[in-house]
C-alpha positions in Angstrom: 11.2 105.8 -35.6 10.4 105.5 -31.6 8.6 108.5 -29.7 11.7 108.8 -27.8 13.7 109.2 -30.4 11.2 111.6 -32.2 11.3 113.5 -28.8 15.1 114.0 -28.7 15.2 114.7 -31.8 12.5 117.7 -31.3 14.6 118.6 -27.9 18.2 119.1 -30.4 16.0 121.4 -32.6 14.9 123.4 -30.3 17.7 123.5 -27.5 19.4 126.9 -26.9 23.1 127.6 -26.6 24.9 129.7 -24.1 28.0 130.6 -27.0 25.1 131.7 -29.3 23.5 133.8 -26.4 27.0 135.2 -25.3 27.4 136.4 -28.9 23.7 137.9 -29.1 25.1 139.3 -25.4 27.8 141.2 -26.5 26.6 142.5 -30.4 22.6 143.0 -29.4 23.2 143.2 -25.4 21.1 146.4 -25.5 18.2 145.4 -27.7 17.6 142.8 -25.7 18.8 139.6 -28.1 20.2 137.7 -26.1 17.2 137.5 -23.7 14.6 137.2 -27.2 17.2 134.2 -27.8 16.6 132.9 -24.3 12.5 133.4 -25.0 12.2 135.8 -22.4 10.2 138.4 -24.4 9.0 140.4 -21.7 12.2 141.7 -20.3 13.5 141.8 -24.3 10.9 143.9 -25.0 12.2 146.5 -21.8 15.8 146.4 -22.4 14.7 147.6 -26.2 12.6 150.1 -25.1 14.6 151.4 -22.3 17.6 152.0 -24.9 15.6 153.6 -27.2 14.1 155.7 -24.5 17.6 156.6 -23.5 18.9 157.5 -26.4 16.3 159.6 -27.5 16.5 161.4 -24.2 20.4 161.7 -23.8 20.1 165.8 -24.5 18.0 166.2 -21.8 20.4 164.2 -19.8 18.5 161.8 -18.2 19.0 159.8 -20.8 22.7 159.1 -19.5 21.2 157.8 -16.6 18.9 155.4 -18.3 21.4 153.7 -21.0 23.7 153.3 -17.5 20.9 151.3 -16.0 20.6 149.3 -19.5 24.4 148.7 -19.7 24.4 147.6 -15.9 21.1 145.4 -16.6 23.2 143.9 -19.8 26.5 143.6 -17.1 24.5 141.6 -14.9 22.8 139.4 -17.6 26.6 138.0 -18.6 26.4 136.6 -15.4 22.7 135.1 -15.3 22.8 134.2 -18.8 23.9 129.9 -18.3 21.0 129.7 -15.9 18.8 131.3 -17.9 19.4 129.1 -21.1 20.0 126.1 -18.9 16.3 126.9 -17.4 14.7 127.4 -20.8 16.3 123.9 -21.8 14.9 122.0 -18.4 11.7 123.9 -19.1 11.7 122.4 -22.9 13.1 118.9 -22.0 10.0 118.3 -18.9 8.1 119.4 -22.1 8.8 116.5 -24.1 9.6 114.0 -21.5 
């Protein structure tokens, strides 16, 4: 088998897909999933905490405020998520190339 071939092959394996991050999207928006998915652990790791931190907070009230800002955060990512699995796929193919 030719490196190239090897390469490609490695680059199907490990490609992301935008349906399987629109379904993490809509089932796991607010733990983050999708973004894990999209290997963006750092923001993952806020949305999770954020909803947590909301919902344990909700009889104080302020917790409202912060699974609104969560839920807007998860709005906006259904927008940004094909560039953000298109840039972790041009990030992995300049790895192999």
């Amino acid at each position: 088998m030719s490196e190239t071939a090897r390469e490609m092959m490695m680059y199907d394996a490990q490609k992301k897909s935008v349906g399987v991050a629109y379904l993490l999207w809509f089932f796991l928006g607010t733990l983050g999933g999708h973004r894990f998915y999209a290997g963006r652990t750092g923001t993952a790791i806020a949305q999770l905490l954020l909803t947590i931190v909301g919902a344990c907070t909700m009889f104080l009230g302020v917790g409202f405020f912060i699974v609104g800002c969560v839920g807007l955060w998860v709005l906006i990512d259904a927008f940004l998520l094909p560039g953000i699995i298109r840039s972790f796929n041009v990030t992995l193919a300049n790895r192999f190339a």
